[in-house]
C-alpha positions in Angstrom: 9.6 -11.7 -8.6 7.2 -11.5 -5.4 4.4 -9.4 -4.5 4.3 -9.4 -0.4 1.0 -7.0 0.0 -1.8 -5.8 -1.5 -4.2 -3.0 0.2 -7.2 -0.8 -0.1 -7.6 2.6 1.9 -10.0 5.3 2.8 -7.9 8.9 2.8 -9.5 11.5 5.1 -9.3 14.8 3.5 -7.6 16.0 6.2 -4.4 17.8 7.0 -2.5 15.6 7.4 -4.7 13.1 5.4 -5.0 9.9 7.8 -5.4 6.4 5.8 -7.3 3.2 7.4 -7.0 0.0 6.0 -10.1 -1.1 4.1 -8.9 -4.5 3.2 -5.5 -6.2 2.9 -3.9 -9.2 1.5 -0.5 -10.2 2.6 1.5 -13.2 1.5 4.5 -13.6 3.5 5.8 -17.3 2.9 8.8 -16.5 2.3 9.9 -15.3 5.6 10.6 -17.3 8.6 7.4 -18.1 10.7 8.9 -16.3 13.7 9.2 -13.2 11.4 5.6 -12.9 9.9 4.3 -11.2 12.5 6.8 -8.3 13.0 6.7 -8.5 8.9 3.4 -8.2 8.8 2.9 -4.8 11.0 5.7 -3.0 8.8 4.2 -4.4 5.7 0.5 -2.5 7.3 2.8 0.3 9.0 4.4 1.2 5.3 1.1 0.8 3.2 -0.5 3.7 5.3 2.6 6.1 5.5 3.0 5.9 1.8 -1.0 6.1 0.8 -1.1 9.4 3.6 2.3 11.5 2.0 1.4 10.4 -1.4 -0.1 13.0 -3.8 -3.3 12.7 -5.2 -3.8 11.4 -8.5 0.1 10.7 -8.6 1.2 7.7 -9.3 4.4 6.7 -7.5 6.7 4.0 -6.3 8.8 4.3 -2.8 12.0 1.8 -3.1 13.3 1.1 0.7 16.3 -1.8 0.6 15.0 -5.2 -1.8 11.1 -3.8 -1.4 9.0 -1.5 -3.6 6.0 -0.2 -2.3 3.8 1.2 -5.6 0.6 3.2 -4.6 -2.0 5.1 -6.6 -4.1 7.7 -4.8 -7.7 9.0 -6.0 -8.9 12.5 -4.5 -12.4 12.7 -1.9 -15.6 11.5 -3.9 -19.3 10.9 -2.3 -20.7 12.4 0.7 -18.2 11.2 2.8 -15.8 13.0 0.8 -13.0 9.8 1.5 -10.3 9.7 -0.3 -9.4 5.8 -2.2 -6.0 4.1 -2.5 -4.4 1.1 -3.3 -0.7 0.1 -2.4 1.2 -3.0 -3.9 4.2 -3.8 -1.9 6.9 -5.7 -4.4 10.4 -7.0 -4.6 12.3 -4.8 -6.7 12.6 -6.8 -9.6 8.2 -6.3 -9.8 7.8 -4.6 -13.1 5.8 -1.4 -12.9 3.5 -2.0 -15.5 1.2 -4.7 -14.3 1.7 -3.3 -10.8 -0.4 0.1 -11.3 -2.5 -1.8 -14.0 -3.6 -3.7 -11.0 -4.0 -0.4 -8.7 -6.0 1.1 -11.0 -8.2 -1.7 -11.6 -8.6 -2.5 -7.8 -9.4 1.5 -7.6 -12.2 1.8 -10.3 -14.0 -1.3 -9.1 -14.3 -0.1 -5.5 -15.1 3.4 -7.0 -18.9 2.8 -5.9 -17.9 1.6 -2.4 -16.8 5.1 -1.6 -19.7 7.2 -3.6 -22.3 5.1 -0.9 -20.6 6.2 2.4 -22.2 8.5 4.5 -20.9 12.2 5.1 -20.4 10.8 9.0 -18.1 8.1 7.6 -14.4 8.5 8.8 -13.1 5.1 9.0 -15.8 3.0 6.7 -16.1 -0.9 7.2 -14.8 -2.3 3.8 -17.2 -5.8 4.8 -20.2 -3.6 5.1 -19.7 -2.1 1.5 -18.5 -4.7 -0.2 -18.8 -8.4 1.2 -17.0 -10.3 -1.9 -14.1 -7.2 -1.9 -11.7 -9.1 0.7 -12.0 -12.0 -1.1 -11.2 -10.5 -4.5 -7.9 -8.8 -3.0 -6.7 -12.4 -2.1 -7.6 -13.7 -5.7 -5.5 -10.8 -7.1 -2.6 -10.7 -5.3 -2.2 -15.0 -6.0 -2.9 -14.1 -9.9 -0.5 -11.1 -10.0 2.6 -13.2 -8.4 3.4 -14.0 -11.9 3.6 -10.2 -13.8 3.4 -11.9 -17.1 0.1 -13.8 -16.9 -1.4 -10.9 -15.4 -0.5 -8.3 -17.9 -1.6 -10.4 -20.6 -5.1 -10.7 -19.7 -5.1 -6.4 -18.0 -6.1 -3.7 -19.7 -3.1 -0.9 -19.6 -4.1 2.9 -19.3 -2.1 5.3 -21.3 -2.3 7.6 -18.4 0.0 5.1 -16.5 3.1 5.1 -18.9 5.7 4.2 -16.9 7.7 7.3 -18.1 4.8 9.4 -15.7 5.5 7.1 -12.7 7.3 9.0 -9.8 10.0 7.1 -8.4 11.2 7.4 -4.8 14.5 5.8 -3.7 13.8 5.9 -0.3 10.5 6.3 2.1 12.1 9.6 3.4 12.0 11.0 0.1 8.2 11.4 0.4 8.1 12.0 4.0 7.1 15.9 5.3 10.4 17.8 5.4 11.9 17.1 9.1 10.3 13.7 8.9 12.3 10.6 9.6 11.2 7.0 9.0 12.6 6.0 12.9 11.0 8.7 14.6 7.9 7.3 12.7 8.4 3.9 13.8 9.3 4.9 17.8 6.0 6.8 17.6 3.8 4.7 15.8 0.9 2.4 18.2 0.5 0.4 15.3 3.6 -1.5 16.2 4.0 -3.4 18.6 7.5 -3.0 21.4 8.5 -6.2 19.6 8.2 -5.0 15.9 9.9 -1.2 16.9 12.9 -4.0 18.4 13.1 -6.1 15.1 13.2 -2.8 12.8 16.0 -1.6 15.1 17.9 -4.9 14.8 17.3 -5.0 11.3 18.5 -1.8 10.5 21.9 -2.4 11.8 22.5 -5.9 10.2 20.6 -4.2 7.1 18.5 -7.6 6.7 16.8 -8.0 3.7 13.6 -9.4 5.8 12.1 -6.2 6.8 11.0 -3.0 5.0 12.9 0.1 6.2 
């Protein structure tokens, strides 16, 4: 079992909602070195398109090829009126349990961060609100690579039974109708010529490497 990502994001209140990263934590050792970086900007690429077409307040899990990406969403608190949510990005063999334990967790601690933004703040600085948060998302994501240990010492919400956990086979299923995941990727100026290239290639070999 392997946990690849771990990230927090502010969720404008917008339509459509528009998600920046807050703070990430990525551990990709097991792919080649020449493959991190194209790894890396689907691994940010897929966090943000599942935390904007999630629901609020629904916890879910999007399954693309070997990868699970689990995400929790909170609605607009504070001034700013931001949205909060966390996204895990698994294999598939990740057991749900300690996953949204952990988004939850990672959710009410940073609870605070949002309630002290300003009304003017669209894309917040996660440093400026919370200089030892960065650092905790990197302790997490080590302790949670082994689901046992960190269930153990978790506290488990009843409201995330895994029987009220909405499963997705695939990332189109929670795309807008008409959506398509490589129209997506052609668009996106997150990624660079050489990432849209390597999702192409993988695609046709359907290598387990990348998330499509």
């Amino acid at each position: 079992m392997k946990v690849y990502s771990l990230s927090l994001l502010s969720v404008t209140p917008t339509t459509p909602p528009q998600a920046n990263v807050l703070g990430a934590s990525q551990d990709l050792s097991s792919f080649s070195f020449y493959q991190r970086g194209s790894v890396g900007e689907f691994m940010t690429f897929f966090t943000k398109t599942v935390a904007e077409r999630t629901p609020v307040n629904q916890p879910s899990s999007v399954e693309e090829n070997n990868y699970k990406a689990h995400v929790f969403r909170m609605a607009g608190r504070g001034p700013s009126n931001l949205g909060l949510a966390a996204v895990m990005i698994t294999d598939l063999e990740y057991p749900y349990r300690p996953a949204f334990s952990l988004l939850t967790k990672l959710l009410d601690e940073n609870v605070p961060l949002m309630m002290q933004l300003p009304a003017s703040s669209a894309a917040p600085s996660f440093g400026s609100a919370s200089a030892n948060a960065f650092a905790t998302l990197i302790g997490y994501l080590s302790r949670y690579q082994d689901p046992k240990q960190a269930d153990a010492i978790m506290r488990v919400q009843q409201e995330l039974d895994e029987t009220k956990i909405v499963l997705h086979k695939t990332i189109d299923s929670v795309l807008e109708r008409g959506e398509k995941l490589d129209n997506l990727v052609e668009r996106s100026n997150a990624l660079s010529a050489q990432s849209k290239l390597f999702y192409k290639t993988a695609k046709k070999q359907n290598s387990c490497c990348v998330i499509m």
